[in-house]
ZAMARGU-4260 file (C-alpha; in steps of 0.2 Angstrom, whole numbers, plus 5000, padded with zeros to 4 digits):
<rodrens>
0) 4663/4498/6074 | 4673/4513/6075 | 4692/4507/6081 | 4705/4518/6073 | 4716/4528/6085
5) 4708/4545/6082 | 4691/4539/6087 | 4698/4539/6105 | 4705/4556/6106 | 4698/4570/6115
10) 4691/4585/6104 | 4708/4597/6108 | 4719/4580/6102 | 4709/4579/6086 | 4711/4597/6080
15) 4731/4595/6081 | 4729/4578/6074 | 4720/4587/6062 | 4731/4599/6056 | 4745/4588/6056
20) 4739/4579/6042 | 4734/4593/6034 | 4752/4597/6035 | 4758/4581/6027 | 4746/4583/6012
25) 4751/4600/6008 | 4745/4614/6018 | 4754/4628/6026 | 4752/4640/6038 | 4742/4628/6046
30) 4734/4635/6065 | 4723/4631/6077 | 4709/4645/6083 | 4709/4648/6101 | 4697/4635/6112
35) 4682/4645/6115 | 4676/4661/6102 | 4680/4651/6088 | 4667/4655/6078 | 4665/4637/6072
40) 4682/4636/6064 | 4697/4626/6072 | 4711/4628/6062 | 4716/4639/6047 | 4726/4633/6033
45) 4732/4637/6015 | 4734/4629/6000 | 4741/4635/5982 | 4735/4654/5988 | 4720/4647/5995
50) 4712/4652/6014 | 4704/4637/6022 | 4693/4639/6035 | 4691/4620/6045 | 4679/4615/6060
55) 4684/4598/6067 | 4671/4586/6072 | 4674/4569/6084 | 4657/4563/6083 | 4651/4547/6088
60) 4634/4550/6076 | 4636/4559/6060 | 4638/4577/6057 | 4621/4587/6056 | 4619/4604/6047
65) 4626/4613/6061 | 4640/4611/6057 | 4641/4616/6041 | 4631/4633/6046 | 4646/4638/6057
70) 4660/4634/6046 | 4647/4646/6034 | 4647/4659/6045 | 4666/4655/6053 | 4673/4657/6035
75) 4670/4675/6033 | 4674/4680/6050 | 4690/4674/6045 | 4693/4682/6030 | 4693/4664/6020
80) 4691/4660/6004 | 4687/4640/6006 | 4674/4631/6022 | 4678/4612/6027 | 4673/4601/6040
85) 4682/4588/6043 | 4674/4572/6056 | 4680/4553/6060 | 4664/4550/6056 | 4650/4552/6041
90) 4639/4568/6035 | 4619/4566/6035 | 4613/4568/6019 | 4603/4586/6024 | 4623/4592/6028
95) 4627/4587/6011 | 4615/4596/6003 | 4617/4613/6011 | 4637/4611/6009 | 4638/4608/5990
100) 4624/4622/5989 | 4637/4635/5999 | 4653/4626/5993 | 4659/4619/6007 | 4670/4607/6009
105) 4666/4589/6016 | 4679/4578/6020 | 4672/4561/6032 | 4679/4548/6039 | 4684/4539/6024
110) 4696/4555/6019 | 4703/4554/6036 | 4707/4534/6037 | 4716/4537/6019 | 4728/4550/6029
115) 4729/4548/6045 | 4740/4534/6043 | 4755/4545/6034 | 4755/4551/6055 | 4763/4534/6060
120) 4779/4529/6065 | 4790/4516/6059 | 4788/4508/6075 | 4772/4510/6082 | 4765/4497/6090
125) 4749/4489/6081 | 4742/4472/6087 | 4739/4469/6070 | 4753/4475/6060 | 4769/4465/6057
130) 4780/4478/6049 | 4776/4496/6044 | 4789/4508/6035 | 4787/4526/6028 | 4795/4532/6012
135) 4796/4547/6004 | 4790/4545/5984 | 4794/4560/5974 | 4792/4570/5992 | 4775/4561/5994
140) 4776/4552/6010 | 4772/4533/6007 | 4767/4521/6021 | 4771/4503/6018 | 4760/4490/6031
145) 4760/4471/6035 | 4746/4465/6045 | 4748/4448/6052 | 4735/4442/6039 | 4746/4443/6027
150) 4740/4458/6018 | 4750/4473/6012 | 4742/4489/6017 | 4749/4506/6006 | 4743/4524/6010
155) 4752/4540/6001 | 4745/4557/6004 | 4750/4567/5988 | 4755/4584/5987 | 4750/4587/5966
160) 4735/4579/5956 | 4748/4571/5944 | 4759/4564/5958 | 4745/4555/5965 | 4737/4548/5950
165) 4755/4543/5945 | 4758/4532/5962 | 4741/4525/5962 | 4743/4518/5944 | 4762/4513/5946
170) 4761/4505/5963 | 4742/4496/5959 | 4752/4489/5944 | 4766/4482/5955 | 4754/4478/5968
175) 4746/4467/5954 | 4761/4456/5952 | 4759/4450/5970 | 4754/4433/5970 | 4735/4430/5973
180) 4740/4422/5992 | 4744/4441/5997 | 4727/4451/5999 | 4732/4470/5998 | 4724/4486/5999
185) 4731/4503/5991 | 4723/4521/5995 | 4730/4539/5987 | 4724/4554/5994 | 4725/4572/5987
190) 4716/4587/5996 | 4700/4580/5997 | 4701/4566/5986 | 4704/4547/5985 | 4706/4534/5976
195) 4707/4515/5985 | 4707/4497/5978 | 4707/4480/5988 | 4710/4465/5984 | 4703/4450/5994
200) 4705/4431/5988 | 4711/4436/5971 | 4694/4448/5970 | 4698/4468/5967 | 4685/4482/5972
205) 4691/4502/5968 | 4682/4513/5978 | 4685/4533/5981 | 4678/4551/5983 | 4677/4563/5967
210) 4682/4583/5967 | 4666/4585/5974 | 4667/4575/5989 | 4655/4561/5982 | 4659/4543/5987
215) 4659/4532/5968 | 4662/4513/5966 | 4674/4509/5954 | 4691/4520/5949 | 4685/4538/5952
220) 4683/4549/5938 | 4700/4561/5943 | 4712/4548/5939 | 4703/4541/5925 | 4705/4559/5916
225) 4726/4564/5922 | 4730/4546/5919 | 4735/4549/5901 | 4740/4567/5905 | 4754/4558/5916
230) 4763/4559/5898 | 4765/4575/5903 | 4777/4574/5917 | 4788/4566/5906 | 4796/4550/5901
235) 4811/4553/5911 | 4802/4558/5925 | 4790/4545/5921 | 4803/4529/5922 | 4811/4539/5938
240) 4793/4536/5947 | 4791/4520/5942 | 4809/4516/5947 | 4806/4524/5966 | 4790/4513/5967
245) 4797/4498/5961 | 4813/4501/5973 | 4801/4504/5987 | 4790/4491/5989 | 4804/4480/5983
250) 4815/4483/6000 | 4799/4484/6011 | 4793/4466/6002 | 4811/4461/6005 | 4811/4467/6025
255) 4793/4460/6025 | 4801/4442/6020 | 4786/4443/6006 | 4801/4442/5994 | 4806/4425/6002
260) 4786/4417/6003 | 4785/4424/5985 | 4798/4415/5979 | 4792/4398/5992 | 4775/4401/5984
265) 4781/4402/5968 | 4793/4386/5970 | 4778/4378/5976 | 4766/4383/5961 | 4780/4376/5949
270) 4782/4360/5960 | 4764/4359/5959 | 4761/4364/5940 | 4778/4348/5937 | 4765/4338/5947
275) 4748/4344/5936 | 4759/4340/5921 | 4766/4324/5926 | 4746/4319/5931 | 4742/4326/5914
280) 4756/4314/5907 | 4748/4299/5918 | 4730/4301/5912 | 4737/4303/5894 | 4744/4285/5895
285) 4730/4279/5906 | 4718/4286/5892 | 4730/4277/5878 | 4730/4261/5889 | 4713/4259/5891
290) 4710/4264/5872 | 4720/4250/5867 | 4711/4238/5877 | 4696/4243/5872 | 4703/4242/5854
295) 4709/4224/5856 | 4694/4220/5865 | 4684/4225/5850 | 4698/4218/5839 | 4694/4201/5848
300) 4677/4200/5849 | 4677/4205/5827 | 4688/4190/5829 | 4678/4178/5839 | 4662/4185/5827
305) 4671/4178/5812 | 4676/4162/5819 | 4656/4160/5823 | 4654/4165/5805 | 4666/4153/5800
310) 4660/4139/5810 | 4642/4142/5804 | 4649/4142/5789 | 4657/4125/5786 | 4643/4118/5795
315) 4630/4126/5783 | 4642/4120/5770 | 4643/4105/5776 | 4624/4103/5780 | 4621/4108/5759
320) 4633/4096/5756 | 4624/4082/5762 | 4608/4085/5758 | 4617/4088/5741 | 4624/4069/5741
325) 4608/4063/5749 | 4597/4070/5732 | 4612/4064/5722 | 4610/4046/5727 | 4591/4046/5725
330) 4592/4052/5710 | 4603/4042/5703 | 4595/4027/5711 | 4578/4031/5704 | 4588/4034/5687
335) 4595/4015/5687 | 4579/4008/5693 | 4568/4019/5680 | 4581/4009/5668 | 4580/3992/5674
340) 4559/3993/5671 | 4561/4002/5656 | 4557/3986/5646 | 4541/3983/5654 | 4536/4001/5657
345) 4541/4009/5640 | 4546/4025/5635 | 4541/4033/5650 | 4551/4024/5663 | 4566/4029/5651
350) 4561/4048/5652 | 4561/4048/5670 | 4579/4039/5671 | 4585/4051/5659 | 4579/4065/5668
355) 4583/4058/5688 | 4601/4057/5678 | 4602/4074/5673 | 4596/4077/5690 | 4609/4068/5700
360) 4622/4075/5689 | 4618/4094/5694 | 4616/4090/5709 | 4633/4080/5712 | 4644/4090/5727
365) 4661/4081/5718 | 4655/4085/5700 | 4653/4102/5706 | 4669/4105/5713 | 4679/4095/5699
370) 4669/4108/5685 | 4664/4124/5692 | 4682/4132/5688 | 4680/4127/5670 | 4680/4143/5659
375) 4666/4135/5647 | 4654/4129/5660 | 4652/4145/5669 | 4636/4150/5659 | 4630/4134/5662
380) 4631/4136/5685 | 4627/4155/5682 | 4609/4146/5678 | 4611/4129/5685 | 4594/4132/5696
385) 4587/4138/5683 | 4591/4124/5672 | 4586/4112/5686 | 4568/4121/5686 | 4566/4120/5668
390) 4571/4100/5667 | 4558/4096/5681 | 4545/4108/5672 | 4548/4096/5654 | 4549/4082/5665
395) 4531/4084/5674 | 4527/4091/5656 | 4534/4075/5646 | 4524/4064/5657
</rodrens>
């Protein structure tokens, strides 16, 4: 939808508009042609030696080849060396053709929104601006914009390649060190150049318009090439640049109030990064708290394992034990009583109480532990079993 203030002026008001701008981006000499027998050109201008012949166009609809065959044939009436046309709104891709074939000059809407602006004054009245100031950068006039949204808004029409390389690059570098709240959206004309970058919620886009008046995404291809030729100017002249810019856009931030909601906003973000770390802090101890439960849950339950273990244990011990005593007894009885028939049942009664008595004795819980620390006898319970296996094999043997 097409809103700006030229799109409502009548054809007469947009020529003068017109060549008031030209004015401002360094052309002189600047006239209008007379109303009708223009011969399709409307103002006449110069440049650097150069004769520019000019044929406005306020269309609603974009600008057809018409136009550009006028200007063609406008230019040489008028004896000049260079044809534009200049509209508030686009060219048809047919008009671009036969314009870069006869070398004339297109300059569309997007050329005029980048200059237009440099015409406003410091108090216009915009529904949707909050403060606007013009400075003069190195005799480059400047404008400096709020809107209500909160965005900055900078538009410098340049009078040298170098100077308008070296403001885009200085002030998109200053621009930069707004905080991300602040949305912000920077456009450098020259002749029939620009180059524009916008940032929205922290996201950048460059846009712009080449020497041949062809529209590129990204950072056009003119200030990629001067930018390290900016050397060039001068170191001195060089810091006094950046020094202007910075000086600038510091007493416009500063009338703005930006300067105060920077410096609210970056309270804030160290209020809130104190915050983040103190949380930090919190969920380190939390972490450390809850490790050490865990550790001393782990800790407990190795403890209450062992206890089990132990208890099993002693009652395992204790369960050998008695089954130890029990066999002890029995064998010892069945020793006595294999010697109390001994006379009656010979020598094999007295075999078997020999061998129930060996029996007992290994077998013994106290004997055990009264002799099983005994240096001498530790052979002998290395293979006690085995000892106990070979007495009942003689025994079973024997008999």
């Amino acid at each position: 939808m097409y809103n700006e203030k030229f799109d409502y002026m009548t054809g007469e008001d947009f020529e003068v508009f017109v060549s008031v701008v030209l004015e401002k981006i360094g052309y002189i000499n600047t006239q209008l042609t007379k109303g009708s027998g223009d011969q399709g050109v409307d103002i006449i201008a110069e440049k650097d030696g150069v004769r520019y012949a000019i044929q406005c166009k306020r269309y609603s609809q974009p600008v057809g080849n018409k136009a550009v065959q006028e200007v063609l044939a406008g230019k040489n009436y008028y004896k000049c060396h260079v044809g534009a046309v200049i509209t508030n709104n686009y060219f048809t891709q047919s008009a671009k053709e036969l314009a870069k074939e006869n070398g004339i000059i297109l300059w569309d809407r997007d050329f005029l929104k980048a200059h237009a602006y440099i015409e406003s004054s410091d108090d216009e009245e915009n529904s949707d601006v909050v403060l606007q100031k013009k400075y003069s950068i190195r005799g480059n006039d400047t404008i400096f914009r709020l809107n209500k949204d909160n965005s900055i808004v900078v538009l410098s029409a340049c009078n040298t390649l170098k100077m308008a390389v070296g403001i885009f690059c200085f002030m998109y570098l200053k621009l930069k060190e707004i905080p991300d709240s602040f949305d912000f959206r920077l456009t450098v004309g020259y002749e029939n150049m620009f180059s524009n970058v916008e940032r929205i919620k922290s996201e950048e886009k460059f846009i712009g318009r080449n020497e041949a008046g062809e529209n590129v995404v990204g950072v056009p291809k003119w200030i990629l090439d001067e930018r390290d030729e900016l050397l060039s100017i001068g170191e001195k002249e060089l810091i006094f640049m950046e020094e202007e810019i910075e000086s600038y856009l510091n007493e416009f931030l500063s009338r703005a109030g930006i300067v105060e909601k920077i410096e609210e906003n970056k309270n804030h973000e160290e209020q809130r990064q104190k915050e983040k770390q103190l949380f930090l802090e919190e969920k380190t101890r939390e972490k450390a708290r809850l490790e050490a439960l865990s550790e001393q849950r782990n800790l407990d339950l190795e403890m209450k394992k062992r206890n089990i273990q132990s208890v099993v244990n002693k009652s395992m011990s204790l369960t050998k034990k008695t089954l130890l005593w029990i066999v002890t007894v029995f064998c010892l009885l069945t020793s006595v009583g294999s010697f109390g028939v001994s006379t009656k049942e010979g020598a094999k009664n007295i075999l078997t109480g020999i061998f129930f008595l060996l029996f007992a004795i290994i077998s013994c819980p106290l004997i055990t532990e009264k002799t099983q620390h005994i240096e001498s006898l530790k052979l002998y319970y290395k293979f006690k079993i085995v000892i106990a296996v070979v007495l009942v094999v003689l025994w079973i043997i024997l008999l």
